[in-house]
C-alpha positions in Angstrom: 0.0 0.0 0.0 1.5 3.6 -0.9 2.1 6.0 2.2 0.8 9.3 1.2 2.2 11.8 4.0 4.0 14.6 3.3 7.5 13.5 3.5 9.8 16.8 3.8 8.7 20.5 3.0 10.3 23.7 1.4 9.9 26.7 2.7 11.5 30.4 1.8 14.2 33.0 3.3 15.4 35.8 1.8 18.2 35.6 4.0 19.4 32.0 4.7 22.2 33.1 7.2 19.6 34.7 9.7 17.0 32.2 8.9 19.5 29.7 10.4 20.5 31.5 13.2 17.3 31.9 14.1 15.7 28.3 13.7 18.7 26.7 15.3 19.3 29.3 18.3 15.4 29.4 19.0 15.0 25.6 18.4 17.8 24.1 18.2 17.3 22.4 15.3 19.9 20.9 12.9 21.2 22.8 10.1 23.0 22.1 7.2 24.0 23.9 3.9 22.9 21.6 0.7 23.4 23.9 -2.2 24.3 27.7 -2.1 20.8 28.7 -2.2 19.1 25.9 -0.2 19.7 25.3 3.9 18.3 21.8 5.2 16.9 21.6 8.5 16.5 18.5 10.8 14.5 19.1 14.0 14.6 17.1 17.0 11.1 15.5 15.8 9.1 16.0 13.3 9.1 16.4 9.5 12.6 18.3 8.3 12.9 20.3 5.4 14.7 22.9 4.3 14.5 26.8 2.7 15.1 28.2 -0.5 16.6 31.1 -0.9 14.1 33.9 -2.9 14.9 37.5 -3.2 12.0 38.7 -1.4 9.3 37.0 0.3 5.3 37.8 -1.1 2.0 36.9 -0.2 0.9 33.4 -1.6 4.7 32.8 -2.0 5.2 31.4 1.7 3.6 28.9 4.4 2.7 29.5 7.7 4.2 26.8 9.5 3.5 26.2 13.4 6.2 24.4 16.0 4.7 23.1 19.3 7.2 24.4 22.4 6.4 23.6 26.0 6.3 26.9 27.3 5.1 29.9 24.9 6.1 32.8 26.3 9.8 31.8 26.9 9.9 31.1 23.0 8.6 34.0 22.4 10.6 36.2 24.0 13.6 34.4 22.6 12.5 34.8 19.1 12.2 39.1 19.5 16.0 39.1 20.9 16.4 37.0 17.5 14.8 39.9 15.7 11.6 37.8 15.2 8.2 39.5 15.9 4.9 38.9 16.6 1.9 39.7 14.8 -1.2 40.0 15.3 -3.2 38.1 18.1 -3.5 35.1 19.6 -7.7 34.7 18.7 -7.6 31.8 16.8 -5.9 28.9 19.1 -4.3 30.4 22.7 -0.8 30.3 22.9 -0.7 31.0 19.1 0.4 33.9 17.2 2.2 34.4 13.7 5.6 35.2 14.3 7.8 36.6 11.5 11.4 35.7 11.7 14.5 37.7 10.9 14.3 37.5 7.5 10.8 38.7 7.4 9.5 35.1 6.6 6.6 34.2 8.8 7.4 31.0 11.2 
């Protein structure tokens, strides 16, 4: 029988340097340099993936993606001293809320 999950994911950075800072520092995940314009990620569980690097980042040209933590707050914080932000509310699902990363991608 054929497995039909999704299996890996690409997302986009204009900047792959911060976007690695970012998701390893906040997360700690695993990152690794592929090609010159795509970084590979591997996080402690989970599907991995990686980003493509795109000049500039437009609506309908990205994913929201969403990573459970334990604690929101903490992470949070963490991700503004990262130069991540926050935007919006948190309406839809409590402890959510979109937060756009360094590079201006939204995490």
């Amino acid at each position: 029988m054929a497995k039909h999950g999704i299996a890996t994911i690409t997302l986009r950075s204009s900047n792959l340097e911060r976007t690695e800072r970012f998701y390893h520092e906040l997360f700690g995940w695993d990152m690794y340099r592929m090609t010159k314009d795509y970084l590979g990620f591997d996080p402690p569980s989970g599907m991995g993936g990686g980003f493509l690097k795109g000049n500039g980042i437009t609506a309908g040209d990205s994913f929201t993606s969403y990573v459970e933590v334990s604690e929101f707050e903490p992470y949070l914080e963490k991700a503004r001293s990262l130069g991540g932000q926050c935007r919006g509310s948190r309406r839809a699902c409590p402890g959510i809320c979109l937060v756009h990363g360094a590079s201006g991608s939204r995490q």
